[in-house]
C-alpha positions in Angstrom: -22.6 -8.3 -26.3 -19.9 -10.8 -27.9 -20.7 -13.8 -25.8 -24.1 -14.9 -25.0 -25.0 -17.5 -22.7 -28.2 -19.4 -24.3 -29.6 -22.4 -22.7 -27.1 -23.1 -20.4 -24.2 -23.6 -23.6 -21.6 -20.8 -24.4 -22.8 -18.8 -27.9 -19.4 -17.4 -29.6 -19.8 -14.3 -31.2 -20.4 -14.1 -35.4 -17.7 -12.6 -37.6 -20.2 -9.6 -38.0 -20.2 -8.7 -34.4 -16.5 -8.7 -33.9 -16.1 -6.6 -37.0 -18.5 -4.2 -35.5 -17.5 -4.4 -31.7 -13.2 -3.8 -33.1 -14.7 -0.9 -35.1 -16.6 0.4 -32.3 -13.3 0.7 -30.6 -11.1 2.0 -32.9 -13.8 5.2 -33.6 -13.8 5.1 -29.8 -10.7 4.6 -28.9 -9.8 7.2 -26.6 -12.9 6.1 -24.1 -11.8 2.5 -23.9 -7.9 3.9 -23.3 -9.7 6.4 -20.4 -12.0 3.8 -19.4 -8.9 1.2 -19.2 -6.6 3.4 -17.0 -9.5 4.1 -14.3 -9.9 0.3 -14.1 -6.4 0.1 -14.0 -6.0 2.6 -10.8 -8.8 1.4 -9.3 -7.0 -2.5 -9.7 -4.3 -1.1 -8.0 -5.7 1.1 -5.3 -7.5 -2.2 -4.2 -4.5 -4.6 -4.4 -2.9 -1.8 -2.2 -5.7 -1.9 0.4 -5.4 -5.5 0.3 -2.0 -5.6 1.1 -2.5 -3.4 4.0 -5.0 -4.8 5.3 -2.8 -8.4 5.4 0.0 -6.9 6.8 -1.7 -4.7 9.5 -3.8 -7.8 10.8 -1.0 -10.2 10.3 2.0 -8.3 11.4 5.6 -9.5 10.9 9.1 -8.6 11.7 10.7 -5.8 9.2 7.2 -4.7 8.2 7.1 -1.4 7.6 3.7 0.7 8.4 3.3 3.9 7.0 0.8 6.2 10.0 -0.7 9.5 10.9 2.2 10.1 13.7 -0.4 12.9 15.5 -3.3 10.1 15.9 -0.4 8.3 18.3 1.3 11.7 19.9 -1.3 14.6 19.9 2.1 16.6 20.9 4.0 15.5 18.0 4.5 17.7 14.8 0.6 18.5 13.1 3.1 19.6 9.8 5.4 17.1 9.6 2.7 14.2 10.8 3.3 11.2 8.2 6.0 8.8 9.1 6.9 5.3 8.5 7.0 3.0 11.3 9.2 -0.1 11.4 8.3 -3.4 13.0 11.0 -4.6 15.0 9.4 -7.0 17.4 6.6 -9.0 17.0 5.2 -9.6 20.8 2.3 -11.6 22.1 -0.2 -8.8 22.5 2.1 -6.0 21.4 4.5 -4.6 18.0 7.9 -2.8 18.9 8.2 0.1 16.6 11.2 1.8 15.4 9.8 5.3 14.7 10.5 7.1 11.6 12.3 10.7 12.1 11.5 11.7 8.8 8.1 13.6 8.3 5.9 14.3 5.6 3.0 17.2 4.6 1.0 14.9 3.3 0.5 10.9 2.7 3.1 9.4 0.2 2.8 6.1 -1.1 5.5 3.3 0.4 7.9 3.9 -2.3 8.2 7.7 -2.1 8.9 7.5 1.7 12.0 5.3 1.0 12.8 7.1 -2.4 16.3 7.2 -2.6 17.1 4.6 0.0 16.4 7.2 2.6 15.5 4.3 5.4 19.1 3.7 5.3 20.5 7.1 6.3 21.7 7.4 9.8 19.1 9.6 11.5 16.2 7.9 9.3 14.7 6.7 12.5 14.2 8.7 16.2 16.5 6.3 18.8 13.6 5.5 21.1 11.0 2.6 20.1 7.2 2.4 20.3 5.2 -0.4 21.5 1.5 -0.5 20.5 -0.8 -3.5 21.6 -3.1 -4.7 18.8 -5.9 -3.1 19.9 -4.4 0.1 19.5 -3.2 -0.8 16.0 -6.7 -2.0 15.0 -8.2 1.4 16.3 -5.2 3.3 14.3 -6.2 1.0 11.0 -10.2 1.7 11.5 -9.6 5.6 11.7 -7.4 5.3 8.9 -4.4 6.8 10.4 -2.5 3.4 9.3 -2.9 4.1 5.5 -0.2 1.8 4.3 1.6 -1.2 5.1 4.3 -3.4 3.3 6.2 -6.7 4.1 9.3 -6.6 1.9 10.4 -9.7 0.3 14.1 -9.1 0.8 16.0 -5.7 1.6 13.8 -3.4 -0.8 10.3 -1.9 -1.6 10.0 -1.4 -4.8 13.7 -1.2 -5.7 14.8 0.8 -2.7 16.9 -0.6 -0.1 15.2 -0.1 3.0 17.6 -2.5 5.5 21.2 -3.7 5.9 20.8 -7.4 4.4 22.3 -8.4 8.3 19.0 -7.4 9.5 16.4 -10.3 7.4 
């Protein structure tokens, strides 16, 4: 251990133990780089969680939500079943949806759904909208069929443009 705590007062660490802690990790280096990106990912997988968490139980206009489409529709496309949703109205009990008309196989991350500025194609989202009360958005959250959710800042996620700037 470098730092001790003894009697309440901070102990800092002797030339001889740092010597023998930076040799430690330079004839171990590879375990502290392995050890280093697992507490990296799991950093990030919890900031992610975080965020959707926020964003799910404090929804805002132009937030995007990324679902499970056949937990809402049980007659929509079981191959094709993850989609982005797009808040376009924030109501007292209820969220208007723009629904997403582009499918996935399996759950990408926020930026690989918009990947190539895809949210700004013309037939990006089905023409009808979708409202859900909160209740039903909780319930979709709890079962995990809400897996991700972003505010944007401005027009982008993570670099890609994802509205028309006329739209903020």
């Amino acid at each position: 251990m470098l730092v001790g705590v003894q009697g309440g007062f901070l102990s800092l660490p002797s030339f001889s133990q740092i010597k023998r802690f930076v040799e430690w990790n330079g004839e171990n280096f590879e375990w502290v780089l392995v050890v280093l990106v697992i507490v990296g990912l799991m950093l990030s997988s919890w900031h992610d969680s975080r965020v959707t968490k926020m964003v799910v139980e404090q929804p805002q206009r132009n937030d995007f939500f990324f679902v499970d489409y056949l937990a809402i529709d049980g007659n929509s496309d079981a191959k094709y079943r993850y989609i982005p949703m797009r808040v376009m109205e924030v109501k007292e009990n209820s969220l208007v949806f723009k629904v997403g008309n582009v499918g996935q196989t399996k759950k990408l991350s926020p930026t690989k759904h918009v990947k190539s500025d895809r949210a700004m194609h013309k037939y990006y989202y089905r023409k009808d909208t979708l409202e859900l009360n909160l209740k039903q958005i909780a319930e979709l959250f709890e079962s995990d069929a809400i897996y991700a959710a972003v505010r944007p800042r401005n027009i982008y996620i993570n670099g890609w443009v994802v509205m028309k700037l006329s739209e903020l």
